[in-house]
C-alpha positions in Angstrom: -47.3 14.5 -18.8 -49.9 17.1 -17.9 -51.2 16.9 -14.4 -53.9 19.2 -13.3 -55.3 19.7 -9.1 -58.4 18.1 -7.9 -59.6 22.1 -7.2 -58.9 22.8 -10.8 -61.0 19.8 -12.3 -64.7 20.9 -12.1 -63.9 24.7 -13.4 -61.7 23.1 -16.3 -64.6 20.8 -17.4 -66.6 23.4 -16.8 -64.9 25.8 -19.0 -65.3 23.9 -22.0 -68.1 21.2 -23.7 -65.0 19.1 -24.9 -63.5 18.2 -22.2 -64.2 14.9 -20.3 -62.9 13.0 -17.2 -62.2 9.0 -17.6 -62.3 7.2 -14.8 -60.4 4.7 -14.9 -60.7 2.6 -11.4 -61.8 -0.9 -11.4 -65.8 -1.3 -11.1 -66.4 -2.0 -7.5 -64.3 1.2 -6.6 -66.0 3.4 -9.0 -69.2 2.0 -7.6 -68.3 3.6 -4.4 -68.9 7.7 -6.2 -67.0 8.8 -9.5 -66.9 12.7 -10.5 -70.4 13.9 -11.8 -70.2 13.1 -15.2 -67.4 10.8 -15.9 -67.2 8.5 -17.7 -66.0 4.9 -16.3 -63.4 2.8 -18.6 -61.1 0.6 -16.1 -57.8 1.0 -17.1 -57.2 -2.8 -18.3 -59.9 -2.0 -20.8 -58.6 1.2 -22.1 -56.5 0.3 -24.7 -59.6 -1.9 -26.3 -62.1 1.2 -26.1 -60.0 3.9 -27.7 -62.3 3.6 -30.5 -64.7 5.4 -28.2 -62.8 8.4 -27.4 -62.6 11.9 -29.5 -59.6 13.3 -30.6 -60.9 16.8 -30.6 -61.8 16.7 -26.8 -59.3 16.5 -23.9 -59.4 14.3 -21.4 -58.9 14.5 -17.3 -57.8 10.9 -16.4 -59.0 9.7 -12.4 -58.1 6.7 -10.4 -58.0 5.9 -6.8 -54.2 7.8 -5.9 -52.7 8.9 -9.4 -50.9 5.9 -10.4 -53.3 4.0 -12.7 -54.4 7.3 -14.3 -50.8 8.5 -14.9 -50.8 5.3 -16.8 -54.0 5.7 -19.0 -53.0 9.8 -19.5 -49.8 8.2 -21.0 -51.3 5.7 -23.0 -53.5 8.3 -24.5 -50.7 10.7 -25.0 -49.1 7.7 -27.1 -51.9 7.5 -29.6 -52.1 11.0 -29.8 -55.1 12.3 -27.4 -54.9 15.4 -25.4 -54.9 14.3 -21.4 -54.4 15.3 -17.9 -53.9 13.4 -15.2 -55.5 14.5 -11.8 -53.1 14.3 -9.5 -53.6 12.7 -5.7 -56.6 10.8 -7.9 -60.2 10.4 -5.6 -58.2 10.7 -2.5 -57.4 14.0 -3.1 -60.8 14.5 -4.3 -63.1 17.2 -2.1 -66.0 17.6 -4.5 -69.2 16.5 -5.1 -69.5 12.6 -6.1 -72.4 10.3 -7.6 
């Protein structure tokens, strides 16, 4: 598994038009401020909305510490997606949220 630094998120999604970050944290925590521009699927829903996801693009999967996205970046990995996780998830986060 892939992990990438909270400092290296925003120039990798940046870098590239294909490339999106999954949220992944239950509602009332993404309510809080998510990463501009991600997209929020709570991981207990993942598996159900894969349908939704592009093959082509790569991924950056966010949660609260790490754990719940270094489950979703290995459940994507498994049907055959291309994913990072962000390690040390929002808590590690310093950048902008909405």
């Amino acid at each position: 598994m892939e992990q990438i630094l909270p400092s290296e998120v925003e120039q990798f999604i940046k870098s590239d038009k294909d490339r999106q970050i999954i949220d992944v944290r239950e509602v009332e925590e993404a309510a809080k401020g998510k990463i501009p521009g991600a997209v929020h699927i709570p991981l207990g829903l993942l598996e159900f909305r894969l349908h939704e996801l592009d093959k082509t693009k790569e991924y950056v999967m966010v949660c609260r510490s790490g754990g719940r996205s270094e489950r979703a970046t290995r459940l994507l990995e498994d049907h055959g997606y291309k994913v990072k996780n962000m390690a040390g998830g929002m808590m590690a986060w310093e950048g902008k949220t909405e």
